[in-house]
PyMOL CGO cylinders between C-alpha atoms (Angstrom):
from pymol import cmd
from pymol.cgo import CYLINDER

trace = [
    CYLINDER, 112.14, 77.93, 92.81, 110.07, 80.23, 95.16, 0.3, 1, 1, 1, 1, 1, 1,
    CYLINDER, 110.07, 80.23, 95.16, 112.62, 80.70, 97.60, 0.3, 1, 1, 1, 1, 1, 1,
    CYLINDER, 112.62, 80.70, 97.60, 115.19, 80.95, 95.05, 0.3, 1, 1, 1, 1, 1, 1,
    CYLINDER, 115.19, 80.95, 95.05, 112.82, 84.25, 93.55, 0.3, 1, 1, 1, 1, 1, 1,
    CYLINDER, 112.82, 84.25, 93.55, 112.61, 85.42, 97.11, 0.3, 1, 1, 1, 1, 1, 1,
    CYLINDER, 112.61, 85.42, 97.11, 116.43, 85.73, 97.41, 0.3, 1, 1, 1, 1, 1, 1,
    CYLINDER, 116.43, 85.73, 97.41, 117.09, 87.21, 93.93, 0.3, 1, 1, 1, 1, 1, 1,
    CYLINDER, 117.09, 87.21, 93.93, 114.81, 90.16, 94.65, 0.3, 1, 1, 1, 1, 1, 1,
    CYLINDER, 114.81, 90.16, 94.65, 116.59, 90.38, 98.70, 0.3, 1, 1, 1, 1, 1, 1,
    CYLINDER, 116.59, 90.38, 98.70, 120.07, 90.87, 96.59, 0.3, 1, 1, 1, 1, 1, 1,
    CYLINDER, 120.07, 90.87, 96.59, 118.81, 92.80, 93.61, 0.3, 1, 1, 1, 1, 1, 1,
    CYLINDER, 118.81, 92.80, 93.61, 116.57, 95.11, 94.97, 0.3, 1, 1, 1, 1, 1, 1,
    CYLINDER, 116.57, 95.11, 94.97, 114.19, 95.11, 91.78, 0.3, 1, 1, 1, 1, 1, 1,
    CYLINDER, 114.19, 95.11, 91.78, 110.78, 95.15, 92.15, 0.3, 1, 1, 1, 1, 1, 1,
    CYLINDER, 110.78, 95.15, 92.15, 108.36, 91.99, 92.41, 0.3, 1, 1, 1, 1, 1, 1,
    CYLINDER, 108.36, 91.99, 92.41, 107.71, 92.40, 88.98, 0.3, 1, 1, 1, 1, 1, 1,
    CYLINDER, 107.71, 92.40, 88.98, 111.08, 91.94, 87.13, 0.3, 1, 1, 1, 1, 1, 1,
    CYLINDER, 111.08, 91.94, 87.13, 111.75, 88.99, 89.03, 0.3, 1, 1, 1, 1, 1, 1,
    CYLINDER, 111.75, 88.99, 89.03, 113.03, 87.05, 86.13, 0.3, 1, 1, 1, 1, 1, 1,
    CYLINDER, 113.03, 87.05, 86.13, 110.31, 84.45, 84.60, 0.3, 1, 1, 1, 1, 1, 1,
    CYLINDER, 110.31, 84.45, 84.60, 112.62, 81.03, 85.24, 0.3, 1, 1, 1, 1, 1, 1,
    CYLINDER, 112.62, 81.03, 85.24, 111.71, 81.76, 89.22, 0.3, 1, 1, 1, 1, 1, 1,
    CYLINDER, 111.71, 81.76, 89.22, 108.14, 81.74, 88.16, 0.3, 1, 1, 1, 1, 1, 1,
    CYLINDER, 108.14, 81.74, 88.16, 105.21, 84.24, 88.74, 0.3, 1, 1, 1, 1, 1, 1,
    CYLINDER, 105.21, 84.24, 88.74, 105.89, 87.00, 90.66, 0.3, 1, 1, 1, 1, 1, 1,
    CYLINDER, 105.89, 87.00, 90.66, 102.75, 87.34, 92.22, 0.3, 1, 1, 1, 1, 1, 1,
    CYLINDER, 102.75, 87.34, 92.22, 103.01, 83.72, 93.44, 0.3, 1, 1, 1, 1, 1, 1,
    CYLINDER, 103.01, 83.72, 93.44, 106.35, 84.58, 94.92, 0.3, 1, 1, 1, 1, 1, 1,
    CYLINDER, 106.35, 84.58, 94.92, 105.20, 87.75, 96.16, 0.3, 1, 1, 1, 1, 1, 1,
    CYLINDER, 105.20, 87.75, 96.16, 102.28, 86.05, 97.99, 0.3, 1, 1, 1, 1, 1, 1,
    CYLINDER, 102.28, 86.05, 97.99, 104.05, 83.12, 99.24, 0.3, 1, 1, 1, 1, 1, 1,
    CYLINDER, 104.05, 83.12, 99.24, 106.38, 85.30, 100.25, 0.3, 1, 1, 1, 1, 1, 1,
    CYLINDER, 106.38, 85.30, 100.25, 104.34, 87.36, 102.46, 0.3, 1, 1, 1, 1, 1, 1,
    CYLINDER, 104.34, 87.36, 102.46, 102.44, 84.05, 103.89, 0.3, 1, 1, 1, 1, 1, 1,
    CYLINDER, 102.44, 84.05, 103.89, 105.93, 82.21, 104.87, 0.3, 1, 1, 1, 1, 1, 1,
    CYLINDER, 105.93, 82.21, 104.87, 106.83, 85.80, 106.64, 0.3, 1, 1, 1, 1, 1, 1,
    CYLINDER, 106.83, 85.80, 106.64, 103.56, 85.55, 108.48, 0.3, 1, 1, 1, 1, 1, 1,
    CYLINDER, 103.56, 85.55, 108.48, 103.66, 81.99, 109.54, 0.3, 1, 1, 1, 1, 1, 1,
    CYLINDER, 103.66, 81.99, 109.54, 107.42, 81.31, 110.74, 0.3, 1, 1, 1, 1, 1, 1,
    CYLINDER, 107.42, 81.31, 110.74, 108.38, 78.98, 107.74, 0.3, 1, 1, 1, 1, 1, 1,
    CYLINDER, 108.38, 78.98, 107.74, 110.72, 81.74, 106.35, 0.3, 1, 1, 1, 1, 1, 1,
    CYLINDER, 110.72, 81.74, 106.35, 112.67, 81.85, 110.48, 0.3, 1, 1, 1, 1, 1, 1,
    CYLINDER, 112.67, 81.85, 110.48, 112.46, 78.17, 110.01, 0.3, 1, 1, 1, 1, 1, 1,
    CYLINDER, 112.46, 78.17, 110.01, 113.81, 78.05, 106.80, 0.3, 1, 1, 1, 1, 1, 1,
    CYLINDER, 113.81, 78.05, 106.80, 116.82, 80.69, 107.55, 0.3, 1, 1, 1, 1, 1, 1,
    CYLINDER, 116.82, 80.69, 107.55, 117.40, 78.92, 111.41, 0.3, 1, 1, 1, 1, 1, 1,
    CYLINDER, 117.40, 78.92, 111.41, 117.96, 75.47, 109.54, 0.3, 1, 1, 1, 1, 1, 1,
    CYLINDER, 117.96, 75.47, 109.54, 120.04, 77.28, 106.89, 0.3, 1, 1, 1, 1, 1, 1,
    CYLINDER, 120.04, 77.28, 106.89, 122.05, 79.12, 109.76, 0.3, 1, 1, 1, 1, 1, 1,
    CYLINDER, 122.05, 79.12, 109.76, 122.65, 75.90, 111.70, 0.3, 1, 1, 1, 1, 1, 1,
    CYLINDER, 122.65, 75.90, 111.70, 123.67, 74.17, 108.66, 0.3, 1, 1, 1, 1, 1, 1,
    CYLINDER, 123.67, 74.17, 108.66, 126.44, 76.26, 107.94, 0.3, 1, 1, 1, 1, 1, 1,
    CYLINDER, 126.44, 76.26, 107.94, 130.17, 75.51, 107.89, 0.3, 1, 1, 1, 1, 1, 1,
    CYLINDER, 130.17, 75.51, 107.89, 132.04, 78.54, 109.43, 0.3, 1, 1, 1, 1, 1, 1,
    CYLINDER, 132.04, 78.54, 109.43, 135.10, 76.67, 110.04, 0.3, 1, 1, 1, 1, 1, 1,
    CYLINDER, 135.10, 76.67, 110.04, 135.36, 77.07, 105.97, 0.3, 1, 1, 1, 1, 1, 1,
    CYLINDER, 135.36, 77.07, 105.97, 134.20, 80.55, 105.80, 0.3, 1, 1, 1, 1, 1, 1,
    CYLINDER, 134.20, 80.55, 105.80, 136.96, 82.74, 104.98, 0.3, 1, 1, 1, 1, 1, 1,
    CYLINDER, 136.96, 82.74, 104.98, 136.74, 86.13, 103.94, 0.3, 1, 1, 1, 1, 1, 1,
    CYLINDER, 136.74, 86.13, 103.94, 139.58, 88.88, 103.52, 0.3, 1, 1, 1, 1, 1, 1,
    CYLINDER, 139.58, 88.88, 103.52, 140.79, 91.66, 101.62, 0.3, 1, 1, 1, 1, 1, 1,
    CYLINDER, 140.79, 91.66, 101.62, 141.87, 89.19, 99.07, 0.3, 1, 1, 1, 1, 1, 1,
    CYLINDER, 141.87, 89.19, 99.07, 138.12, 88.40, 98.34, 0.3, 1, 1, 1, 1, 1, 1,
    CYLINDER, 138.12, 88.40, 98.34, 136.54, 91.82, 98.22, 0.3, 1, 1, 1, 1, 1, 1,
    CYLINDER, 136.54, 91.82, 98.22, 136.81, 93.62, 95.05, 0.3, 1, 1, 1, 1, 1, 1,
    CYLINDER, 136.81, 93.62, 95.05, 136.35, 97.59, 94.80, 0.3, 1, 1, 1, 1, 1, 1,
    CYLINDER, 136.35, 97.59, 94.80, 135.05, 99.35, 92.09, 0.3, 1, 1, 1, 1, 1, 1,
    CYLINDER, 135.05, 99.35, 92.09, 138.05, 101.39, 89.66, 0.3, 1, 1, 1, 1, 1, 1,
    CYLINDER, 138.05, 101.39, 89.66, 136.70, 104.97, 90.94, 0.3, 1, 1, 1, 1, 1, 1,
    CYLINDER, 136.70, 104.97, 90.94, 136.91, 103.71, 94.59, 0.3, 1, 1, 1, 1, 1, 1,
    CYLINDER, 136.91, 103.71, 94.59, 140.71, 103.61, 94.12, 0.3, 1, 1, 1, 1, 1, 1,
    CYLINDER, 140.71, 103.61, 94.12, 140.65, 107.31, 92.22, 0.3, 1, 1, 1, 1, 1, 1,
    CYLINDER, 140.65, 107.31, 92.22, 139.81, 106.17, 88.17, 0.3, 1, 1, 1, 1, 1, 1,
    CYLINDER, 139.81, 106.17, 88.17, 138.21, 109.00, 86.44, 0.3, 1, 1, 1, 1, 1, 1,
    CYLINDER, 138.21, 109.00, 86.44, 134.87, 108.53, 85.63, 0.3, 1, 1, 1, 1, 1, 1,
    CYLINDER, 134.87, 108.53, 85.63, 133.54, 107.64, 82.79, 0.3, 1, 1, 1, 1, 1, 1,
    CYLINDER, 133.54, 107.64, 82.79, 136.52, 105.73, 81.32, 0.3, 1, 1, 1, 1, 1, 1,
]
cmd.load_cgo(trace, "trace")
């Protein structure tokens, strides 16, 4: 669940402390967070992740992106 914390707040951008409650304490992810960075495990843990992956089955187009309505010229507010 720590790690799982740690990547909320890397896509979110909130602050530790609205790191939602089901990740647990945000001062336990905040320090583990800091001692993984310190240590290696969090390389490790991304390395593994990276070597893991399946690119052959990674597919991304214009298909899969989606753009906000005012991107293609909505009015705002609507």
């Amino acid at each position: 669940m720590v790690l799982n914390g740690m990547l909320w707040l890397a896509r979110s951008g909130a602050a530790w402390a609205d790191i939602p409650e089901r990740y647990g304490p945000h001062q336990t992810i905040y320090s583990r967070f800091f001692k993984w960075r310190d240590d290696g495990t969090l390389l490790r843990i991304f390395h593994a992740l990276n070597a893991d992956a399946d690119y052959e089955n990674l597919c991304i187009d214009s298909t899969s992106i989606k753009a906000h309505p005012q991107s293609a010229g909505a009015k705002k507010g609507l």
